[in-house]
C-alpha positions as CSV (number, residue, x, y, z in Angstrom):
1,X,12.9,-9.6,2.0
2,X,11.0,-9.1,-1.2
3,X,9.9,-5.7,-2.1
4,X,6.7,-4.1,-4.1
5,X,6.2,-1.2,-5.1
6,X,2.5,-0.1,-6.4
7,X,1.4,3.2,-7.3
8,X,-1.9,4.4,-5.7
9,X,-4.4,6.9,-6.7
10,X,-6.5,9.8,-5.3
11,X,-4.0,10.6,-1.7
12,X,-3.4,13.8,-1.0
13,X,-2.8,14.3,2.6
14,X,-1.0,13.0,5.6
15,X,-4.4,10.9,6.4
16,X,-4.4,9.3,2.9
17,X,-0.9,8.0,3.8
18,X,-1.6,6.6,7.6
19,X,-4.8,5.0,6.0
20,X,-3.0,3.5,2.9
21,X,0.1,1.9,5.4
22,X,-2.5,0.9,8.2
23,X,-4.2,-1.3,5.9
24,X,-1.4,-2.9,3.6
25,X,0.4,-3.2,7.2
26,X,-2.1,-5.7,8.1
27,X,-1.8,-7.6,5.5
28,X,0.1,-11.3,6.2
29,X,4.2,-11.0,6.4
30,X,4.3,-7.6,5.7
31,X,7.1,-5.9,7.6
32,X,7.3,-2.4,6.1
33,X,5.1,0.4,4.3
34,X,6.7,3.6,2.8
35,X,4.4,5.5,1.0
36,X,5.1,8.5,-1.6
37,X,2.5,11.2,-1.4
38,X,4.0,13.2,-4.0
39,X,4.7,10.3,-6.1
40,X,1.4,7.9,-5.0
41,X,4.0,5.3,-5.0
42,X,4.1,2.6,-2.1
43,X,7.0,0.2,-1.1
44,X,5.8,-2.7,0.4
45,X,8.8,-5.0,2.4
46,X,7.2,-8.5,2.9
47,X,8.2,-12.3,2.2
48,X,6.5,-13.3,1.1
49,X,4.9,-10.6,-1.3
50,X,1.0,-10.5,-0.7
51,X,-1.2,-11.1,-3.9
52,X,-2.4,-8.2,-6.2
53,X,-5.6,-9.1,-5.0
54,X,-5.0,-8.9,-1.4
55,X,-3.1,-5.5,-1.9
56,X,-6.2,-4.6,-4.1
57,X,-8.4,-5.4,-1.4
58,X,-6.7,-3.5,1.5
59,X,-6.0,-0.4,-0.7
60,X,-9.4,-0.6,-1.3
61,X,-10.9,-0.8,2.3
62,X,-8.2,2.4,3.1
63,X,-10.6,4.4,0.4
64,X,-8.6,4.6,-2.6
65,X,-7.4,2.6,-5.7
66,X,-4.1,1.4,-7.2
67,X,-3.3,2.6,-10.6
68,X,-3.1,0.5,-13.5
């Protein structure tokens, strides 16, 4: 399994979190979410990896943006 690991911005509770995996969860092939609220980071398990733009897109819907 391949692993990703983005950094999002602006969570700061347990709801930011379940929002954030619910969405990336959804996305094709993806088989795991661990999310970082301290850190904003987020470990994605999936093969194969889903595009920046489809990761984009679902951190989006969840309400909040990744960090360049």
């Amino acid at each position: 399994m391949n692993q990703t690991v983005i950094m999002v911005k602006g969570m700061t509770c347990g709801h930011c979190v379940s929002a954030v995996q619910k969405e990336i969860s959804g996305l094709p092939a993806v088989t795991g979410v661990d999310v970082d609220l301290g850190t904003g980071a987020v470990r994605i398990t999936a093969d194969p990896p889903p595009s920046e733009a489809a990761l984009r897109a679902a951190v989006d819907t969840a309400g909040y943006e990744i960090a360049d």
